[in-house]
BATISE-779204 format. One record per atom (N, C-alpha, C, O): residue number from 1; residue in one letter; x, y, z; atom name. Coordinates in Angstrom, 1 decimal, decimal comma. Layout:
<nodes>
NODE num residu      x      y      z atome
NODE NUM      A      X      Y      Z    CA
...
</nodes>
This chain:
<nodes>
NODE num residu      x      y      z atome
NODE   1      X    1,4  -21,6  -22,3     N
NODE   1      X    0,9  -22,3  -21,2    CA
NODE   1      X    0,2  -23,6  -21,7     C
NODE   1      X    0,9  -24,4  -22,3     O
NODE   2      X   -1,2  -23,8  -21,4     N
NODE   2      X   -1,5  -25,0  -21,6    CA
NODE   2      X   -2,6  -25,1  -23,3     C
NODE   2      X   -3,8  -24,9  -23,5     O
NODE   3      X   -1,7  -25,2  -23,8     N
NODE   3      X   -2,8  -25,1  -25,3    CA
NODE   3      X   -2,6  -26,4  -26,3     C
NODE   3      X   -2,0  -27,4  -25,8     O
NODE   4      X   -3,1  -26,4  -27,5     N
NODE   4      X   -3,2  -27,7  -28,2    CA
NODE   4      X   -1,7  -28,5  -28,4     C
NODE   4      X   -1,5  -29,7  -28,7     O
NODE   5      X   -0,7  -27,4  -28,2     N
NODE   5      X    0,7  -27,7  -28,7    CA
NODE   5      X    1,4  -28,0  -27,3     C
NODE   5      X    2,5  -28,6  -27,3     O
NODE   6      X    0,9  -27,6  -26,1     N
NODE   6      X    1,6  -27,7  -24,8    CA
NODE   6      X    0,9  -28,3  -23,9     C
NODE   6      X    0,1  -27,6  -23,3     O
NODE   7      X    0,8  -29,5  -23,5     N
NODE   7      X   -0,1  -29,9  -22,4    CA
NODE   7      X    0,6  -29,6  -20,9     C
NODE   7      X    1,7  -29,3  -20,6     O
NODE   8      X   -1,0  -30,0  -19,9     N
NODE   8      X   -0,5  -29,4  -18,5    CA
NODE   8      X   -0,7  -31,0  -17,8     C
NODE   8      X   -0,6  -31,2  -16,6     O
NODE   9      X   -0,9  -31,7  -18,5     N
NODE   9      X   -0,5  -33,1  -17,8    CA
NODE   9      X    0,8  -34,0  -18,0     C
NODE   9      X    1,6  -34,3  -18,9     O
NODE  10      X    0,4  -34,4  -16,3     N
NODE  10      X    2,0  -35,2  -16,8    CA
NODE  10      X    2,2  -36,4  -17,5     C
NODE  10      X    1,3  -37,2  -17,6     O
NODE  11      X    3,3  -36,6  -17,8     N
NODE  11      X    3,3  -37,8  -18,9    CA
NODE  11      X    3,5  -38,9  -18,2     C
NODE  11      X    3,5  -40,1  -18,7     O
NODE  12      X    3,5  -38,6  -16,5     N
NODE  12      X    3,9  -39,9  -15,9    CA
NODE  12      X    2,4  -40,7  -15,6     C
NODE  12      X    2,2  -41,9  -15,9     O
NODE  13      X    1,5  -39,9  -14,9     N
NODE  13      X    0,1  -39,9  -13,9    CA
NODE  13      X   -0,7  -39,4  -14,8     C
NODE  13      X   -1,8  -39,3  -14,2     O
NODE  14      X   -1,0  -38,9  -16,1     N
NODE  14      X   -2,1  -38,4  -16,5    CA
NODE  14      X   -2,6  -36,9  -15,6     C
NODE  14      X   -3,6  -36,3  -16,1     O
NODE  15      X   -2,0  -36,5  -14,7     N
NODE  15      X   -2,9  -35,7  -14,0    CA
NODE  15      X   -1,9  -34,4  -14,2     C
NODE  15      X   -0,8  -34,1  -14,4     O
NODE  16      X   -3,3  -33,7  -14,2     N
NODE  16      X   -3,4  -32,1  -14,4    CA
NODE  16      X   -2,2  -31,2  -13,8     C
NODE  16      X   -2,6  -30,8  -12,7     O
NODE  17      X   -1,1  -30,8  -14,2     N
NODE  17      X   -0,2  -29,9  -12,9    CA
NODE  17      X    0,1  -28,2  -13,8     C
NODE  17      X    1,0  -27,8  -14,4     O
NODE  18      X   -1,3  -27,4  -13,4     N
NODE  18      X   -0,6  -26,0  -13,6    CA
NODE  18      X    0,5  -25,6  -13,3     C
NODE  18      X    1,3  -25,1  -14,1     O
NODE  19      X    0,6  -25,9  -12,1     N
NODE  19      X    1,8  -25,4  -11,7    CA
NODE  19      X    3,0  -25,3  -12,5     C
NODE  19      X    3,5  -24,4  -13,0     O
NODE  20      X    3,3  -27,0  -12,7     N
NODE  20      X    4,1  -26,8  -13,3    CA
NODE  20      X    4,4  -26,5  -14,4     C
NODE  20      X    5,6  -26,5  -14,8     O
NODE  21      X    3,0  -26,1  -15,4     N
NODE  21      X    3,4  -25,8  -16,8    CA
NODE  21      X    3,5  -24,3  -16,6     C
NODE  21      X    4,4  -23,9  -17,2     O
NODE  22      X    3,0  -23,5  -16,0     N
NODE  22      X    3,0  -22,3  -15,5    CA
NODE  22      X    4,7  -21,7  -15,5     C
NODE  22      X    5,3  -20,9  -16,2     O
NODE  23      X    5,2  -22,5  -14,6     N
NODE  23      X    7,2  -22,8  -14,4    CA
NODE  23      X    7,8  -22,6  -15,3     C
NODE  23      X    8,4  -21,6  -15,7     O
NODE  24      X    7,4  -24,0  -16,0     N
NODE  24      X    7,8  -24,1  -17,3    CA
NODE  24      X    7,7  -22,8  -18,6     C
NODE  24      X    8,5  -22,3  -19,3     O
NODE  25      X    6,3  -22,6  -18,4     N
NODE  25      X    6,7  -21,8  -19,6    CA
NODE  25      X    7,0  -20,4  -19,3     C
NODE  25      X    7,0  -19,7  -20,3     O
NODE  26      X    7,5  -19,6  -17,5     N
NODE  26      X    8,6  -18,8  -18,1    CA
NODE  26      X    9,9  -19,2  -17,9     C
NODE  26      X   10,7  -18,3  -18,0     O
NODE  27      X   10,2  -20,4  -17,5     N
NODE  27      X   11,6  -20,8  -17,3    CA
NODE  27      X   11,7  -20,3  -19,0     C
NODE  27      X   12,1  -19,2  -19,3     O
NODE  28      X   11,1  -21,0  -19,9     N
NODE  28      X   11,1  -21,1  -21,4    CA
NODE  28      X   11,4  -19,6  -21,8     C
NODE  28      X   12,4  -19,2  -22,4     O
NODE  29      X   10,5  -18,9  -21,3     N
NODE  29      X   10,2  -17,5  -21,7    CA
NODE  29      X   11,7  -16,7  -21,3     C
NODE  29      X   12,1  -16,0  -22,2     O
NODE  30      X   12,5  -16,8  -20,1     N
NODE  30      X   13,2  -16,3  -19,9    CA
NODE  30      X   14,5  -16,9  -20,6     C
NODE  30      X   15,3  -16,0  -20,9     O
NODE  31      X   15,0  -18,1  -20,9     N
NODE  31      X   15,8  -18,9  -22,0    CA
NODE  31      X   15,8  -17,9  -23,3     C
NODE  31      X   16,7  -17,2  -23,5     O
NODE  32      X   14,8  -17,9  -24,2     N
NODE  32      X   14,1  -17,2  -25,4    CA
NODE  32      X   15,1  -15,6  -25,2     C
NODE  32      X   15,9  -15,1  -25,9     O
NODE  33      X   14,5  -15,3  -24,0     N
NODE  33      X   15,1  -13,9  -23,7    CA
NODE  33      X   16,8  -14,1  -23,7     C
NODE  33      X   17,1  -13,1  -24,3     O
NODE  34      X   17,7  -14,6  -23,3     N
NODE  34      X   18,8  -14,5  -23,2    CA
NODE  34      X   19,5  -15,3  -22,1     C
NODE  34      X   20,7  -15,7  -22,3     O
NODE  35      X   18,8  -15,5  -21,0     N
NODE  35      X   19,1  -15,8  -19,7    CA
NODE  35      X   19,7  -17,5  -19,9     C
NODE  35      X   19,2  -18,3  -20,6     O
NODE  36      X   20,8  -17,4  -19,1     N
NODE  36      X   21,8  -18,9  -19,4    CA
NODE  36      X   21,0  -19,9  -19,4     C
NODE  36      X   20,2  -19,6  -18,5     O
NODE  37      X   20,6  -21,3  -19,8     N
NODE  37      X   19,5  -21,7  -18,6    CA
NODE  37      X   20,4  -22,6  -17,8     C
NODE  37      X   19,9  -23,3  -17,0     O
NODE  38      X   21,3  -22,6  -17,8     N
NODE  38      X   22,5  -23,2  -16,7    CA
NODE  38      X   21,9  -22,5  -15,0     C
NODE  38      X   21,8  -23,2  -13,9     O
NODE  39      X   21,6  -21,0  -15,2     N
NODE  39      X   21,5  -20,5  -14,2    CA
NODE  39      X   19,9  -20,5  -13,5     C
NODE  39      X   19,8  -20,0  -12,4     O
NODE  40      X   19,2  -20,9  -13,8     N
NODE  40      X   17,9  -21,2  -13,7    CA
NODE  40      X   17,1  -22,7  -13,5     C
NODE  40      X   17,6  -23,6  -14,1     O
NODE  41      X   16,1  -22,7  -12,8     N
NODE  41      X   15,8  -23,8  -13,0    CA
NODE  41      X   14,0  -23,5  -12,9     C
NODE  41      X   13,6  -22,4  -13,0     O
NODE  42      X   13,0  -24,7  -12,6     N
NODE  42      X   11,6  -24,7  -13,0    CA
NODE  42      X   11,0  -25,2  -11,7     C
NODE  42      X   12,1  -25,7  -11,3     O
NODE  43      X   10,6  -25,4  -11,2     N
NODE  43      X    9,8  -26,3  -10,2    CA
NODE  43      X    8,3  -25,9   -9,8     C
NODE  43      X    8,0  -24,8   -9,3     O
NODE  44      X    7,7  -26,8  -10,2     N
NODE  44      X    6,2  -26,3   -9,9    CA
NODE  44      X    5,9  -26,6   -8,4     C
NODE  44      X    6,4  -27,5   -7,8     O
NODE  45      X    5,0  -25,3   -7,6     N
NODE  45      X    4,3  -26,1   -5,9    CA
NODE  45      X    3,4  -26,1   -5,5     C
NODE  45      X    2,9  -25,6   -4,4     O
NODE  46      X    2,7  -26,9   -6,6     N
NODE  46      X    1,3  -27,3   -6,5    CA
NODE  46      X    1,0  -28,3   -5,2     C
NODE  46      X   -0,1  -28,1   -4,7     O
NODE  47      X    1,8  -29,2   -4,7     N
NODE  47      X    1,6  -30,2   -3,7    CA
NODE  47      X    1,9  -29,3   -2,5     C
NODE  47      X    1,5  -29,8   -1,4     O
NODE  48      X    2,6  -27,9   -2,5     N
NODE  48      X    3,1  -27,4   -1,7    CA
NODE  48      X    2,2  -26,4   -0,6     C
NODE  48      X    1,9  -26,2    0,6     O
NODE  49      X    1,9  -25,6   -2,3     N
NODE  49      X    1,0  -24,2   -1,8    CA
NODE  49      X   -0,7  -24,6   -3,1     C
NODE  49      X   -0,9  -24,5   -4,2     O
NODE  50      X   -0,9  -24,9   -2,6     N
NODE  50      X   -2,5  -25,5   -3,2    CA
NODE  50      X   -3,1  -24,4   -3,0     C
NODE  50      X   -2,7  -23,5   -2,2     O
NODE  51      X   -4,8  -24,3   -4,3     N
NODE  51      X   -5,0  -23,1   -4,1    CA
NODE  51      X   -6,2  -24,0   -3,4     C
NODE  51      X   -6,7  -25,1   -3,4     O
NODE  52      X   -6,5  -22,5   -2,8     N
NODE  52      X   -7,9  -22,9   -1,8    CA
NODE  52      X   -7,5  -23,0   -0,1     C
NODE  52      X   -8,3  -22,6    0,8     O
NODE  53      X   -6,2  -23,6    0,0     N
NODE  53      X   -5,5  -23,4    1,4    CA
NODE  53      X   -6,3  -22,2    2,2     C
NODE  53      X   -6,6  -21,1    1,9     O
NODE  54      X   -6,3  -22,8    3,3     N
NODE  54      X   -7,0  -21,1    4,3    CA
NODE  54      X   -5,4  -20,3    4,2     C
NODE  54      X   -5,4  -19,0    3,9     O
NODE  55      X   -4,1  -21,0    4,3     N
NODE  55      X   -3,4  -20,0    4,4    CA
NODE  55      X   -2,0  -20,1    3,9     C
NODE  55      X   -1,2  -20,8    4,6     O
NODE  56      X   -1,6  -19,6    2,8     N
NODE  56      X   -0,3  -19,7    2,4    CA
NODE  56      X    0,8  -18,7    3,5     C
NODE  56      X    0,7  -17,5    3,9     O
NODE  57      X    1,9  -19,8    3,9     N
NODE  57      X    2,7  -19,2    4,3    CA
NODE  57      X    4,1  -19,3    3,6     C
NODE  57      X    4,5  -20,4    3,5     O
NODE  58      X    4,9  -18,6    3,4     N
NODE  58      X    6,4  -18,4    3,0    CA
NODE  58      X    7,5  -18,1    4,0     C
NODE  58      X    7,4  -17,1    4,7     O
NODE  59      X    8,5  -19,1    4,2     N
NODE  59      X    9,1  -18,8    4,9    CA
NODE  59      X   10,0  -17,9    4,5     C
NODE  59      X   10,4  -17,9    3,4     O
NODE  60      X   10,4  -17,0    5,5     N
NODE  60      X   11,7  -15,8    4,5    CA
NODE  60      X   13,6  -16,6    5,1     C
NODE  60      X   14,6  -16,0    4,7     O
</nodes>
């Protein structure tokens, strides 16, 4: 996740995105393991589902 060797900001804005290092590091994690990464991909939804929101919804 986010440690001296992995940062959680972005290289574009300076600003903080858990999310997406969160993504990132089990996209990574599951790569490591075997899984193609052809078949996978990463996306953080921090802009999306914020925490603190009164209410996360998912659409099914």
């Amino acid at each position: 996740m986010c440690t001296k060797q992995q940062s959680c900001h972005s290289e574009k804005n300076k600003k903080r995105n858990l999310s997406l290092a969160r993504a990132k590091h089990i996209y990574d994690y599951l790569v490591k393991q075997g899984i193609d990464y052809k078949r996978i991909k990463f996306l953080g939804m921090r802009p999306k589902f914020t925490l603190g929101a009164k209410q996360n919804t998912f659409a099914a």
